[in-house]
C-alpha positions in Angstrom: 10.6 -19.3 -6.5 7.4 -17.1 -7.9 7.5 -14.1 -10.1 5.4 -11.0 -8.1 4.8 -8.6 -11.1 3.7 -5.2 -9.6 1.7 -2.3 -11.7 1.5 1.0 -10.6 -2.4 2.2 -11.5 -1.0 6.0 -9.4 -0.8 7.4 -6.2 -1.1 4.6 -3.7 -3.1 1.7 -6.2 -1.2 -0.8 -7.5 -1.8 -4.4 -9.0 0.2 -7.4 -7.2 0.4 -10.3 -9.2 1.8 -13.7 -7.7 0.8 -17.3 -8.3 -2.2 -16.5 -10.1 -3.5 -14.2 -7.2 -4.0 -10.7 -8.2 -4.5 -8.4 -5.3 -5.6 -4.3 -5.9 -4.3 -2.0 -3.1 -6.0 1.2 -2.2 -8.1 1.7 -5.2 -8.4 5.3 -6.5 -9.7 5.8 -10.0 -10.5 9.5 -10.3 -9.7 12.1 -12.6 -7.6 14.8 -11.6 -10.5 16.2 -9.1 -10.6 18.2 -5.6 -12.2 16.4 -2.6 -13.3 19.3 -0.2 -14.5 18.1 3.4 -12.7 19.2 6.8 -9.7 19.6 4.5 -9.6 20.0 0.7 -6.7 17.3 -1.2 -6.1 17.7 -4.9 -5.7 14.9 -7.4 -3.3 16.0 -9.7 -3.1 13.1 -12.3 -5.2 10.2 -13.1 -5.3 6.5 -13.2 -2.3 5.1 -15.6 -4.6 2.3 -16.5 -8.6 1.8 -16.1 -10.9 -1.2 -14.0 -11.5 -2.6 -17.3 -7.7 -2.6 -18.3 -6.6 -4.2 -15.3 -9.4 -6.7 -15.5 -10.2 -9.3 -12.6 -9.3 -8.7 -9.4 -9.2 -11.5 -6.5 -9.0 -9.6 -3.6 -8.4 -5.5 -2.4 -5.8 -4.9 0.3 -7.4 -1.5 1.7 -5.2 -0.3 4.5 -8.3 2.7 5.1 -11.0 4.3 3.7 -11.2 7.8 5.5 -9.0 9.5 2.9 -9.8 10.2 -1.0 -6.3 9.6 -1.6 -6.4 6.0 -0.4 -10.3 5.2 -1.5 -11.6 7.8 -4.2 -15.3 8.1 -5.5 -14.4 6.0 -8.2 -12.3 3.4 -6.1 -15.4 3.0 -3.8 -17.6 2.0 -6.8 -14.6 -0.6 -7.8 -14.7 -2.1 -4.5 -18.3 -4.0 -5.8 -16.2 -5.8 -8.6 -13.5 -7.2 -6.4 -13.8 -11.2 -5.2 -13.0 -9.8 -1.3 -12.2 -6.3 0.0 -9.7 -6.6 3.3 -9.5 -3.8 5.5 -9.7 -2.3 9.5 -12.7 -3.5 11.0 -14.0 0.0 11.0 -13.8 0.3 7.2 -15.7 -3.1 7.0 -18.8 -1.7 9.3 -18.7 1.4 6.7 -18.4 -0.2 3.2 -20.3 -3.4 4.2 -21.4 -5.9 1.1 -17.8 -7.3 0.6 -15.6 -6.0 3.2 -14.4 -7.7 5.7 -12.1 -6.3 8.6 -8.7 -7.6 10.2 -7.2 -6.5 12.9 -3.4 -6.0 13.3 -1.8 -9.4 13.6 -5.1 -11.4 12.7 -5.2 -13.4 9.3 -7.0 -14.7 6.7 -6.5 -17.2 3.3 -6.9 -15.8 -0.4 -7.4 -18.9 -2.9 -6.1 -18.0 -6.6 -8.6 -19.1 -9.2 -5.7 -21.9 -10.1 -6.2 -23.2 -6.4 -3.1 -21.4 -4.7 -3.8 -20.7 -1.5 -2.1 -17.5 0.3 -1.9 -16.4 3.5 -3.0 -12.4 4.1 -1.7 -11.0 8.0 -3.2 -7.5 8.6 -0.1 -5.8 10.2 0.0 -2.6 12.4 0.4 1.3 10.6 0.0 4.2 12.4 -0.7 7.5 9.9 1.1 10.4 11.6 2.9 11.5 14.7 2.5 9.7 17.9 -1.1 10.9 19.3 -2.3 11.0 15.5 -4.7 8.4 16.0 -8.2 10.2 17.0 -7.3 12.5 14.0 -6.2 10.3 11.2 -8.2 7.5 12.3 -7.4 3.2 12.1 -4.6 1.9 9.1 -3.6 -1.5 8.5 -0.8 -2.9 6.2 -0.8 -6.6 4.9 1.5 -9.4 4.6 1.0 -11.9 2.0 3.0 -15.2 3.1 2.3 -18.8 1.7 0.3 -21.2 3.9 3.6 -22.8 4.9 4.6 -19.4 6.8 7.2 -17.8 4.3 6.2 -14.6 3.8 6.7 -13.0 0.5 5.0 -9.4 0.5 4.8 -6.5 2.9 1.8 -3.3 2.0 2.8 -0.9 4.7 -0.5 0.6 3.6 -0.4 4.6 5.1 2.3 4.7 8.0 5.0 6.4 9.1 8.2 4.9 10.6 7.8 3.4 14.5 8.3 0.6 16.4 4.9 -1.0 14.8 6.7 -1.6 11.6 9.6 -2.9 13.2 8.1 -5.8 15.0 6.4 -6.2 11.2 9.9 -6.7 10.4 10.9 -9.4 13.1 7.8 -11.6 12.4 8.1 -11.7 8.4 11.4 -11.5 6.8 9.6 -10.4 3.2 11.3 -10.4 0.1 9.6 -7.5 -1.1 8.1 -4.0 0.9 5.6 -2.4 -1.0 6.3 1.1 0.7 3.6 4.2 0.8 6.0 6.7 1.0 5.6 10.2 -0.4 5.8 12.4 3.4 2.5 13.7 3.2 1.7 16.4 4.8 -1.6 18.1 5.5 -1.8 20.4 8.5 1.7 21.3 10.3 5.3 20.5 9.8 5.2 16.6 10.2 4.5 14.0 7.9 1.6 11.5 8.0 3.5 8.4 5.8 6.8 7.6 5.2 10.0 10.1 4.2 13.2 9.6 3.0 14.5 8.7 6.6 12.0 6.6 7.1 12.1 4.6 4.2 15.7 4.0 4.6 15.1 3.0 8.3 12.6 0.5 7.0 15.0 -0.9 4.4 17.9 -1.5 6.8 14.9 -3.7 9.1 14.4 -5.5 6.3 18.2 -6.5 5.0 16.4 -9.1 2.1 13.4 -7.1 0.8 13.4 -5.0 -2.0 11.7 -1.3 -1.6 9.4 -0.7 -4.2 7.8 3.0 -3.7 4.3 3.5 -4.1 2.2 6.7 -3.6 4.7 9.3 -4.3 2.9 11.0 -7.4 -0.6 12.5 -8.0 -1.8 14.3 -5.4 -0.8 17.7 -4.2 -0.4 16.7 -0.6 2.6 14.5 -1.5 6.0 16.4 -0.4 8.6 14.2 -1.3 8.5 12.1 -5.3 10.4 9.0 -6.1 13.5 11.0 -7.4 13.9 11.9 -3.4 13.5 7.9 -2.6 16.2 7.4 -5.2 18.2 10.0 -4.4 18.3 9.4 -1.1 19.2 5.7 -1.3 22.1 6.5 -3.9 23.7 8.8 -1.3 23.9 6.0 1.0 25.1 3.2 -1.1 21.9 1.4 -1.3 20.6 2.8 -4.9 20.5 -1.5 -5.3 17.9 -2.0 -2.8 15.1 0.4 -4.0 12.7 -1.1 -7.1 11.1 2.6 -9.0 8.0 2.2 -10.9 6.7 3.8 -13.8 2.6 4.0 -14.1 1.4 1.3 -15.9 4.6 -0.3 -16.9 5.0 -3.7 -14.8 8.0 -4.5 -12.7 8.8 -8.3 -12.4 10.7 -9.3 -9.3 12.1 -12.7 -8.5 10.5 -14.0 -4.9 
């Protein structure tokens, strides 16, 4: 049995530590600043802890790096310090140096500096409504397994709820989902990552896993907070099943 210990950095960045691998996801550094393009998002709060607090990173899971709120200014200059950056194939052709690209169901092997190797499985997201695509552009999530094919971790990276996540469910029975959650919504009534419902539908696919809720603070975009998620799960007798963090404060789970 490992220990993942899991440190929420804000918004959607978090620190994965298992077997001696740490992994980054979606790095976003800023200040509290306003990113003005074809749409203008607002970061509200900043990082809980610095790059130089968290210290060495093996590897960053980046499920995209259209948005500011997945891959800020300062996330993109973090990206240079990081052993391996792991992303769509797109997002490799636009970072370069080193980023690499997966596509969904492809995989790849992280080695810790102790010599643990890990097996990473980009898995499919989709970051909106059906049709969505040409708009919000190519997600991926991540899966990190062992090399003997248990997996251990699921980053639904920015997705809503469909049947993409649910055959993510019937290949790898995780032990833990790290969920981006936080119903954002931009332009109309519908939300481009997960709700309440849908992070309850994922939670009944995956009967073993704990829920631990990520990017659900910061960012002015983000319609639903953590208190919902929790709320939401106690109505329905499942208040067990869902792992809150606090920025900055590690959360040790038993995998």
């Amino acid at each position: 049995m490992d220990t993942l210990k899991i440190t929420l950095i804000g918004g959607p960045t978090a620190l994965l530590e298992v077997g001696g691998l740490r992994v980054l996801t979606d790095p976003t550094f800023d200040p509290p600043s306003s990113y003005t393009g074809a749409i203008t998002l607002t970061k509200l709060t900043g990082p809980a802890l610095t790059p130089q607090q968290i210290g060495r990173v093996d590897a960053v899971l980046l499920s995209h790096d259209q948005h500011f709120d997945n891959l800020d200014r300062s996330g993109r200059d973090f990206l240079t310090s990081a052993g391996t950056v792991w992303t769509t194939h797109g997002g490799a052709q636009r970072l370069g140096k080193n980023a690499n690209g997966l596509a969904p169901w492809k995989s790849t092997q992280l080695r810790s500096p102790g010599g643990r190797i890990f097996q990473i499985t980009a898995t499919p997201a989709r970051h909106g409504p059906v049709g969505v695509e040409p708009i919000a552009g190519e997600v991926i999530g991540f899966v990190i397994s062992t090399t003997d094919d248990e997996p251990l971790i699921y980053v639904t990276g920015d997705t809503v709820w469909y049947d993409g996540v649910a055959e993510v469910a019937k290949r790898f029975p995780v032990k833990v989902v790290v969920l981006f959650a936080g119903a954002v919504q931009i332009r109309g009534p519908f939300c481009l990552t997960m709700d309440t419902n849908d992070a309850l539908e994922t939670a009944a696919h995956f009967p073993g896993a704990a829920i631990v809720p990520v990017q659900t603070e910061g960012w002015q975009h983000f319609k639903q907070s953590q208190e919902d998620l929790v709320n939401a799960f106690a109505a329905l007798g499942v208040a067990d099943r869902l792992h809150p963090l606090r920025p900055g404060i590690p959360l040790s789970l038993e995998i």
